[in-house]
C-alpha positions in Angstrom: 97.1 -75.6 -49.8 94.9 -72.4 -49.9 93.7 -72.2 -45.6 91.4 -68.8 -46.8 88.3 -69.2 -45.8 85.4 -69.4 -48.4 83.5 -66.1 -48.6 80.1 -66.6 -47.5 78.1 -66.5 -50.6 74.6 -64.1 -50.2 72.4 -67.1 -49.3 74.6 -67.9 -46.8 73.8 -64.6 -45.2 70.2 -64.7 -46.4 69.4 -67.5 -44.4 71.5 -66.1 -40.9 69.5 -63.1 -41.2 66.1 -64.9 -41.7 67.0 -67.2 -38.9 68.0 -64.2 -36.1 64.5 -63.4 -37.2 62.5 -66.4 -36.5 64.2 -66.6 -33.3 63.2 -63.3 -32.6 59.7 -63.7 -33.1 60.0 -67.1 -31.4 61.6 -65.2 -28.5 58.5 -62.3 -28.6 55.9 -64.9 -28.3 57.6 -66.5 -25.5 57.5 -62.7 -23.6 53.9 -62.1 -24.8 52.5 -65.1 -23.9 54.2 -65.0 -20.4 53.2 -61.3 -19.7 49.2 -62.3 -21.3 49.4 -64.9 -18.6 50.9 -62.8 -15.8 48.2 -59.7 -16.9 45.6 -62.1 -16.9 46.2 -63.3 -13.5 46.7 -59.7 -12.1 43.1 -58.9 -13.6 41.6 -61.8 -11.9 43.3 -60.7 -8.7 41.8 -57.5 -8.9 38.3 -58.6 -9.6 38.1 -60.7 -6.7 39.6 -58.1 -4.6 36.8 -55.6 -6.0 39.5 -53.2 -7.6 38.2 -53.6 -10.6 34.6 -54.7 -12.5 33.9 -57.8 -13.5 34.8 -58.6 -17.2 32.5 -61.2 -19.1 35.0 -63.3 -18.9 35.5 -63.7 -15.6 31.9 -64.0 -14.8 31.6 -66.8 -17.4 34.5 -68.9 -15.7 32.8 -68.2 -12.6 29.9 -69.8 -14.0 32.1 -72.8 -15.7 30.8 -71.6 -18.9 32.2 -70.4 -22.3 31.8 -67.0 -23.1 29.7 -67.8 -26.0 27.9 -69.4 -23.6 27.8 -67.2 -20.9 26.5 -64.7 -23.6 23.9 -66.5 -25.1 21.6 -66.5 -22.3 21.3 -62.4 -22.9 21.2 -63.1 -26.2 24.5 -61.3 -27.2 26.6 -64.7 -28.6 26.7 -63.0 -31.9 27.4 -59.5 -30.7 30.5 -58.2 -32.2 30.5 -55.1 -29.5 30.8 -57.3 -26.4 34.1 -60.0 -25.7 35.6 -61.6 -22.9 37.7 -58.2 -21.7 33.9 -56.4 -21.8 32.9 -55.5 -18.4 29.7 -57.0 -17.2 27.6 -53.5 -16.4 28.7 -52.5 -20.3 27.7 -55.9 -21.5 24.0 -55.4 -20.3 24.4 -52.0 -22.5 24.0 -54.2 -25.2 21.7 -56.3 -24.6 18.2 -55.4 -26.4 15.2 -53.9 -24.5 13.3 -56.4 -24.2 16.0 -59.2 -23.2 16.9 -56.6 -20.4 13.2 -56.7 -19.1 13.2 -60.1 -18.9 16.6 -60.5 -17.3 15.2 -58.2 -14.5 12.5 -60.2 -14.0 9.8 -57.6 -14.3 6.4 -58.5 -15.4 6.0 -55.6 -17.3 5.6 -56.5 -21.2 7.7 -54.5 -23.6 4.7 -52.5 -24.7 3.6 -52.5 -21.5 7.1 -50.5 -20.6 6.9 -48.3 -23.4 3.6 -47.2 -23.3 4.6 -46.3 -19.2 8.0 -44.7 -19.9 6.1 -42.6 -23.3 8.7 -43.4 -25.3 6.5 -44.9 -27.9 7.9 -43.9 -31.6 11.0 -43.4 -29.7 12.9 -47.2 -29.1 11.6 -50.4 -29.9 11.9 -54.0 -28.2 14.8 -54.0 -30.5 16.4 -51.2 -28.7 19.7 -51.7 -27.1 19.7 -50.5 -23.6 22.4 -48.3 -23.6 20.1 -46.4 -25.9 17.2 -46.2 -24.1 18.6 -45.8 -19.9 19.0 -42.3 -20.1 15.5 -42.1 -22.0 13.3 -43.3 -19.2 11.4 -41.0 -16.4 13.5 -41.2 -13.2 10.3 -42.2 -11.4 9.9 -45.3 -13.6 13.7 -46.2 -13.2 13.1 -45.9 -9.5 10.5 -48.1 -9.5 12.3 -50.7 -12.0 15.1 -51.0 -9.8 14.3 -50.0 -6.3 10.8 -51.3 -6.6 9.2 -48.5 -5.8 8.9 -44.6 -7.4 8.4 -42.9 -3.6 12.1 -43.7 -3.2 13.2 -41.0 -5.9 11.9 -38.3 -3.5 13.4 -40.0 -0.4 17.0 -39.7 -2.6 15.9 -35.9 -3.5 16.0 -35.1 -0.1 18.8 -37.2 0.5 20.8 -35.2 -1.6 19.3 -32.0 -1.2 17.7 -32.0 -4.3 14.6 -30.0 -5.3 12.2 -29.7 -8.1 14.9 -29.5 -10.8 14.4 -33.2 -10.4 10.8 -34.7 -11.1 9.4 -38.3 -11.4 9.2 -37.3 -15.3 12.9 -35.8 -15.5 14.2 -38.2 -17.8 17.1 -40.7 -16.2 20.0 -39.5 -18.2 19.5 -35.5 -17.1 17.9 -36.5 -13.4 21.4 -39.1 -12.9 23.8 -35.9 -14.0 22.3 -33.8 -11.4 22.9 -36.6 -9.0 26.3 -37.2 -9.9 26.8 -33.4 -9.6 25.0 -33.1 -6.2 27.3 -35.9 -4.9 30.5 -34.6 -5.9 29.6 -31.3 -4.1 28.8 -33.0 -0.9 32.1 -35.5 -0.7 33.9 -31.7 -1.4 32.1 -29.8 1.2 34.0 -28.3 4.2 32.5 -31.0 7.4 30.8 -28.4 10.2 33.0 -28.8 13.6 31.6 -31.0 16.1 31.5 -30.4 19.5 34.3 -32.7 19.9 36.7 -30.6 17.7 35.1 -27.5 19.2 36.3 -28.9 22.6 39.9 -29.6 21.2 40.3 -26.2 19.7 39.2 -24.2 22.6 42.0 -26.9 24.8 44.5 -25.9 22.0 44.2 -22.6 22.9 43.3 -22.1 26.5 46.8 -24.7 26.1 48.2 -21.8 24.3 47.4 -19.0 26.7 48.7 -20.8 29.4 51.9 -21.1 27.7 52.3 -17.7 26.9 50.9 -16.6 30.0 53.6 -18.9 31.8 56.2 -17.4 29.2 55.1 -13.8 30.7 55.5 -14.4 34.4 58.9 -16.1 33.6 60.2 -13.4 32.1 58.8 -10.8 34.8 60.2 -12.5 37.5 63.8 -13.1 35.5 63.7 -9.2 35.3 62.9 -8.5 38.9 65.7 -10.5 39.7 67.7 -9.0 37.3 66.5 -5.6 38.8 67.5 -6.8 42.4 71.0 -7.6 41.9 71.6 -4.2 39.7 70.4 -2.5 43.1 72.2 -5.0 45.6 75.5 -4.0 42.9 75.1 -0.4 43.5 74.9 -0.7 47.1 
């Protein structure tokens, strides 16, 4: 009786090979799914913390809506630039001009805007507002969001800022200089107050004392030292 073992024929190893694969792929979709859910959780964790900005999806769970839902009310359900991962302040990017005036609440009328901001010829009620943000006179973006164009100057001399700023500096250039002004303050060297003033002149009137302390030591170890050379010699 032959006992050698049958040769595995090429099918045979075919279908091992195809299986390892499926397994595989069966065992990379287990991972993925388990690190999607893990990195999903994180993310939430981080938005409620306020590490990170809401994404669109977030704020329509929050709302026990559907993102489609929670889109349609800015009119961006069929956007294909804005998905659940899309944070909320890049979403309203999208959204068109006149959509965004009427999510703010303001009573001004698209034309009624344009004709304001002079941007006629410019950007439409079609707009998105990404593209038009940077367009619009700093003192009408003052007054669209703060309610009221006198608080442009009050930021101006907030910041130090002067006339290279101007209610008609449009919000993209006026929002750099900002931005610039800020940065330069968080770096700046912080004036001594009296307080530190006080602890640096203890520091070294501390110091003085110490050395001064250090000096009379040292005098008096040498007048000793000089006493018992002459009591020695006599």
């Amino acid at each position: 009786m032959n006992n050698q073992r049958r040769a595995r024929s090429s099918s045979d190893k075919m279908t091992s090979a195809v299986m390892v694969i499926i397994i595989a792929l069966i065992l990379a979709l287990a991972v993925f799914a388990t690190y999607g859910k893990i990195a999903d959780k994180i993310e939430e964790n981080a938005i409620a913390n306020g590490e990170r900005e809401m994404t669109v999806g977030y704020a329509a769970n929050q709302a026990g809506q559907t993102v489609s839902e929670y889109l349609e009310q800015y009119g961006l359900a069929d956007s294909k630039d804005v998905n659940e991962k899309t944070t909320v302040s890049e979403m309203y990017g999208f959204m068109t001009l006149e959509k965004y005036l009427e999510m703010l609440g303001t009573e001004k009328t698209v034309d009624e805007f344009i004709a304001e901001t002079k941007l006629d010829g410019q950007v439409t009620k079609d707009s998105m507002w990404k593209d038009v943000e940077d367009l619009v006179p700093a003192g009408v973006y003052f007054e669209l969001f703060y309610g009221s164009a006198d608080v442009l100057d009050q930021m101006k001399s907030m910041y130090g800022i002067g006339d290279e700023v101007t209610a008609d500096t449009p919000w993209g250039e006026a929002n750099k200089i900002f931005e610039e002004k800020a940065e330069e303050l968080a770096n700046a060297t912080p004036a001594p107050t009296d307080a530190a003033a006080e602890a640096d002149a203890a520091t070294d009137a501390n110091a003085d004392a110490v050395t001064d302390a250090n000096a009379d030591a040292a005098a008096d170890a040498n007048a000793d030292a000089e006493a018992d050379t002459e009591a020695d010699a006599e």
